[in-house]
N, C-alpha and C positions, 0 to 999 in steps of 0.2 A: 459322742461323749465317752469320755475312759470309763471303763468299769471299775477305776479305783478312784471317781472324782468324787463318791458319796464319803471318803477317808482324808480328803485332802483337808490340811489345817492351815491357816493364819498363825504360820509364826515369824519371830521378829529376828531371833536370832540369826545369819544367813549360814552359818556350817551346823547347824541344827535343822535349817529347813532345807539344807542342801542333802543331805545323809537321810531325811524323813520323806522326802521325794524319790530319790534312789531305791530306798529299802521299797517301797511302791510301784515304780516300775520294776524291780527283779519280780514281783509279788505279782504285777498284770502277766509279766509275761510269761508264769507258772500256770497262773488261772488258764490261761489263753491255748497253752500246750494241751492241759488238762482238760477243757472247752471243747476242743478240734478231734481229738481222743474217742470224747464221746458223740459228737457228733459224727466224727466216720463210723466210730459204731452202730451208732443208731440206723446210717447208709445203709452199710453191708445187711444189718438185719432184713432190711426191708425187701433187698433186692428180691427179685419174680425169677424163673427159676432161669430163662434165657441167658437173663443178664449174670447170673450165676455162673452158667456154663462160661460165659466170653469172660469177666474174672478171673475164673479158673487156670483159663489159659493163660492168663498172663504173668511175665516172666518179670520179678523189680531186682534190678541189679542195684549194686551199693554202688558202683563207680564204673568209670567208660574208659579206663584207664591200663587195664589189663583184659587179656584173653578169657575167653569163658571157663577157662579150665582153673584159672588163679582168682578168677574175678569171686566175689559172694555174690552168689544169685537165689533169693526166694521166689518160691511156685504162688501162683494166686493165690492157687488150692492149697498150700497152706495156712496161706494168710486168712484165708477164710476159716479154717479148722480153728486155728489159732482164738480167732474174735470170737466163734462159738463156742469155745471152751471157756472162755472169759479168764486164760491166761496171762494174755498179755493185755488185758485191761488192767491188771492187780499188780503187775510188772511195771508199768506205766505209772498207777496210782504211787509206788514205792519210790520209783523215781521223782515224783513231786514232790511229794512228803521231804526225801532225801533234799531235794533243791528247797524248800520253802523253811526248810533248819536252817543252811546252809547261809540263805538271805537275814534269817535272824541272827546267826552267830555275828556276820559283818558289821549287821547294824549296830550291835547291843557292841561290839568293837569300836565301832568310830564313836558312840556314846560314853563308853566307857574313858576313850581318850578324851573328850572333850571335857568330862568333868576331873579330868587331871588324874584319871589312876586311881579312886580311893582303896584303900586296905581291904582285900576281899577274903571274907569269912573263910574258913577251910573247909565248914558244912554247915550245913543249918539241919535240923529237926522238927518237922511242922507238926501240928495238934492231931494230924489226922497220922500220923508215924512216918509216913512218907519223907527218907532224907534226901536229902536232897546236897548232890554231887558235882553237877556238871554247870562247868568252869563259865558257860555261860549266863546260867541262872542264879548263879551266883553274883557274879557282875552287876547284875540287873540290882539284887539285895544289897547290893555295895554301893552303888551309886541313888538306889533309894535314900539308905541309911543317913548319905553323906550329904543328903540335899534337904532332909525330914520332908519327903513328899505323900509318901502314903499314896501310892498310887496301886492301881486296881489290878497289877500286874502281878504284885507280890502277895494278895490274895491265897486263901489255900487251895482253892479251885483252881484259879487260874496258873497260877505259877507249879502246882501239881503237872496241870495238865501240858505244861511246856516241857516240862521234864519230862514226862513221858515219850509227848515226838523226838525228844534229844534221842531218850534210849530206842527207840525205833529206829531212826537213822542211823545212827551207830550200830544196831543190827545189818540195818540194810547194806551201808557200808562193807564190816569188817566182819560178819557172819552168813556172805553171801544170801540176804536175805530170811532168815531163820530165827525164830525165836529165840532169847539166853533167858537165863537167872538175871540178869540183870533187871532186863523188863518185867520180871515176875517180883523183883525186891520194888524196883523202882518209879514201876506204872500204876495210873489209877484209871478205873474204868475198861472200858474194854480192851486196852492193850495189854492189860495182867491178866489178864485169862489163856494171853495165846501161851500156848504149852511149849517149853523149850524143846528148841531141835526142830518143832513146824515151821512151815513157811508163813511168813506173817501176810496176815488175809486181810485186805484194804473192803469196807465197804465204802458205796458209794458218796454216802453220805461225810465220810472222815474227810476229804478233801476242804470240801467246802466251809467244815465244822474247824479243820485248823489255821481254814485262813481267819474265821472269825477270831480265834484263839493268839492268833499271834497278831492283831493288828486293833481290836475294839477294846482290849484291857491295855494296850500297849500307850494310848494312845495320851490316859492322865500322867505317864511317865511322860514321854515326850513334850508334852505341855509344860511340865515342871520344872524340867531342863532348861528350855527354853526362856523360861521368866527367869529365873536366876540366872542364866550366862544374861538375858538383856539388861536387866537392872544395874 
C-alpha cells in the first residue's frame, strides 16, 4: 500500500484529481528519499567496529566513465565522518524541504490555472503581523477568494506556516543554505529564530511536520475546487 493512500480523495473533476494525484506522487517520492536517508543512517550507526573497518575502505565513485584522476571518488571513511557529524543528514533534510516547496508551487500552479487565473492580492497582512509575500501563497488566497471556499489552508496557522517553508527554500536555494532577514521578517515558529548568515538547522522532526502542513490543510481547498469546476 502507498504511504500517501491515507491522503487520497474521491474527486470528480478529472484535471483536478489528475494534478491532486501528481502533487502525491512528487510528495511519496520525497518522503521515500527522506525515508532511505534515515534509514541508511540508522545502518551506519549500528555497524560493529569490523564491518566499520571494511566501510572505510571502500571507494563510491560518481560515474565509471572517466579515469580516477577526473572521476569524483569519496572515501567510505568519509562517508562515515560525514553520517556522524550529522552533516549531511541536515544537507539532505534541506534538500527535501527545497523539493517538497518546489511540488507545491506546481501544484497551487496547475490550480491556480484551472480556476482561470483569479486577480491575485499584491499582499496580504494577517492578525498575527506576519505579511505575507510569496507569489505562491498568495495564489492559494486568490483562488480562495474567488471560489468563497474558506478553506483550512488560508488559516493564520496554517498558511503562516507555508510561508515560512517558501522562505526557507528560497534560502536554501539562493543563499547557499544560510539564514536572511527574510525568514526573521517572514517565519513563524522555529524558522524565525534561525539567526541570519547561519546555516539553517533541519531537525528531525520538520520533515514529517511539512508534509503534514502542505497536504492535510491543503486538502478542504482541493475539495472545493473540485465541486465547483464539477457542478
Amino acid at each position: 500500500m502507498s504511504i500517501m493512500s491515507k491522503w487520497e480523495l474521491n474527486l470528480r473533476y478529472p484535471k483536478v484529481c489528475s494534478a491532486y494525484n501528481a502533487y502525491l506522487a512528487n510528495l511519496e517520492r520525497i518522503e521515500a528519499m527522506y525515508a532511505f536517508m534515515l534509514f541508511g543512517t540508522e545502518l551506519i550507526q549500528s555497524l560493529d567496529d569490523v564491518t566499520r573497518d571494511i566501510v572505510s575502505s571502500l571507494d563510491i565513485r560518481l560515474s565509471d566513465n572517466f579515469s580516477d584522476g577526473v572521476t569524483t571518488i569519496h572515501s567510505g571513511r568519509s562517508m562515515l565522518s560525514a553520517v556522524e557529524s550529522c552533516e549531511i543528514q541536515n544537507d539532505f533534510a534541506l534538500a527535501c524541504l527545497l523539493a517538497i516547496c518546489s511540488s507545491v508551487e506546481d501544484f497551487v500552479g496547475d490550480l491556480f490555472s484551472l480556476c482561470d487565473r483569479p486577480e491575485v492580492p499584491k499582499d496580504v497582512t494577517l492578525r498575527n503581523g506576519i505579511h505575507l509575500t510569496s507569489p505562491t501563497v498568495l495564489k492559494i488566497i486568490a483562488i480562495d477568494r474567488q471560489w468563497t471556499i474558506h478553506s483550512n489552508i488560508i488559516d493564520t496557522v496554517e498558511i503562516s506556516f507555508l510561508q515560512s517553508l517558501i522562505h526557507v527554500r528560497n534560502a536554501v536555494a539562493h543563499n547557499v543554505g544560510r539564514a536572511n532577514e527574510k525568514m526573521a521578517k517572514g517565519c513563524v515558529g522555529r524558522w524565525k529564530q534561525q539567526i541570519a548568515g547561519t546555516k539553517i538547522i533541519v531537525e528531525k522532526n520538520d520533515i514529517d511536520e511539512a508534509f503534514h502542513f502542505v497536504l492535510l490543510p491543503m486538502i478542504s481547498l482541493v475539495q472545493g475546487i473540485d465541486a465547483m469546476l464539477s457542478d
